[in-house]
N, C-alpha and C positions, 0 to 999 in steps of 0.2 A: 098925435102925429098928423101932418098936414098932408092934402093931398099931395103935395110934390116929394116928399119924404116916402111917402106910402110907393107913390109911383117908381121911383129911386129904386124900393127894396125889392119891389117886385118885379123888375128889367134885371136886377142882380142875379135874384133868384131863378129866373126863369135862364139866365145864360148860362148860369152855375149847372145846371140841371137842364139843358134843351138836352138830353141824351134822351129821358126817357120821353118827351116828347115824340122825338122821333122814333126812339124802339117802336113803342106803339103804333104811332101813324102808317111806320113802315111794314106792323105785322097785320094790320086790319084794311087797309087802302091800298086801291088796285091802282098802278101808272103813276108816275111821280105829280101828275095834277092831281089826282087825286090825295095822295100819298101828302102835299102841299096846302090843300085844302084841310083835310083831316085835323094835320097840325096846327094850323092857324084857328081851328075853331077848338082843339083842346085849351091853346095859349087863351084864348079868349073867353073860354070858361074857366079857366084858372083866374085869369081877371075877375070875372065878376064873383070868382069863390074867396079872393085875396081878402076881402075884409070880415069874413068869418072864421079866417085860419087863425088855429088855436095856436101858437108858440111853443105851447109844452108839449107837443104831440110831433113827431117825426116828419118834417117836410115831403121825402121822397115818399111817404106811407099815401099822405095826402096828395100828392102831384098827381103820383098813379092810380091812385083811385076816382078821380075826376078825371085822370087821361083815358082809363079804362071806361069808365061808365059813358063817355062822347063816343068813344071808338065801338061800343058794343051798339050802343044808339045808333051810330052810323051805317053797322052793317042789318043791323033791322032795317033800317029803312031803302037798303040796299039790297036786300034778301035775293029777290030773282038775278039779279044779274050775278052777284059774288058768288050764287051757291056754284057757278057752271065755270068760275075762273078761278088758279091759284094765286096768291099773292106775289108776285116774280119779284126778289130780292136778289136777283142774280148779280146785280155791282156788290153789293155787301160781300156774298158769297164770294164773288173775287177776291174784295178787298183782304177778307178774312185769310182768306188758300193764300196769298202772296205774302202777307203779313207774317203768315206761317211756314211760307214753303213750303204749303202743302201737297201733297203728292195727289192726281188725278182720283188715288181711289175715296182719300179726305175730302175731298171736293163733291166726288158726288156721295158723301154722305151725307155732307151739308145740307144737297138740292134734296137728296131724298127725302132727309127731316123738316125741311122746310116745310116741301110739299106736305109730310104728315100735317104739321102745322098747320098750314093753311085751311086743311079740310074737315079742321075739329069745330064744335060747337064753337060761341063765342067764349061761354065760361070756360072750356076747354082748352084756348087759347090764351087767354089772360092769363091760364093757369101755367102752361107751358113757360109763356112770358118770362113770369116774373120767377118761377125754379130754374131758368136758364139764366137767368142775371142774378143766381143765390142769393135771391132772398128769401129771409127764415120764413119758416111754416106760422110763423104766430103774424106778421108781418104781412103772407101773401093772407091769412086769414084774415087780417084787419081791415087787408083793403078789397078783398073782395066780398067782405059781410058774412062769410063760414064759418064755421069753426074749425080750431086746427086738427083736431080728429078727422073733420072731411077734407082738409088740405092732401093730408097724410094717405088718406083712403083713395081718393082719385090720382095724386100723383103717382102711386103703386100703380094704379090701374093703369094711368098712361104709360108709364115705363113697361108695362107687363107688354101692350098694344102695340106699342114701338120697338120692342123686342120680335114679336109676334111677325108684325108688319114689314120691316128694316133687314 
């Protein structure tokens, strides 16, 4: 394949799938420059990951585990400023209540769980993530390097947390 054919599949791909770019961008990056920035540099790591992706292996497995592993890098290197702010996805959360009709008390369940969300570890996060966008345990395991016995063991735990918390 030639670079312009290469380049072709991988503008496909990444259009096909800018979702989970931006899930991510949006769940790790504070302010939409940030939130802008984030995703531009996962797209760009996806770029320079595009000629070692394997074909026989699941795309969105791969997307997200290179979007996750910029986005966790990111908030490391972010550490004192993010530990003291939430991630404010309050347009999603609109978008989401109107989308649904949702009723003021849905709405701030949302903001509540977000908030949870935002103030989890980074693996905590990712973990949240991607069980919020059901994807299987063998799956969130693949992409974040665990096993699915530990998928299994911390999502109990979160859900336990969120029960606890909420």
């Amino acid at each position: 394949m030639n670079a312009g054919e290469s380049h072709h599949l991988f503008s496909d791909l990444l259009q096909r799938h800018a979702g989970i770019v931006f899930k991510v961008a949006n769940t790790y990056a504070r302010g939409s420059e940030d939130r802008a920035d984030l995703a531009q540099e996962i797209a760009a790591q996806l770029w320079r990951a595009w000629p070692k992706y394997d074909p026989s292996r699941s795309v969105t497995t791969w997307m997200y585990r290179i979007a996750l592993n910029v986005a966790i890098s990111h908030v490391r290197s972010n550490s004192v400023r993010l530990r003291h702010d939430a991630v404010p996805l309050d347009e999603q959360l609109h978008d989401i209540a109107d989308a649904n009709a949702a009723d003021p008390e849905t709405e701030q369940h949302l903001r509540l769980l977000q908030h949870f969300i935002a103030q989890q570890p980074p693996l905590d996060r990712a973990l949240l993530l991607l069980y919020l966008d059901e994807r299987s345990q063998r799956e969130i395991a693949e992409i974040l390097g665990i096993t699915e016995g530990n998928v299994s063991t911390k999502i109990g735990r979160l859900k336990q947390r969120i029960r606890n918390e909420l």
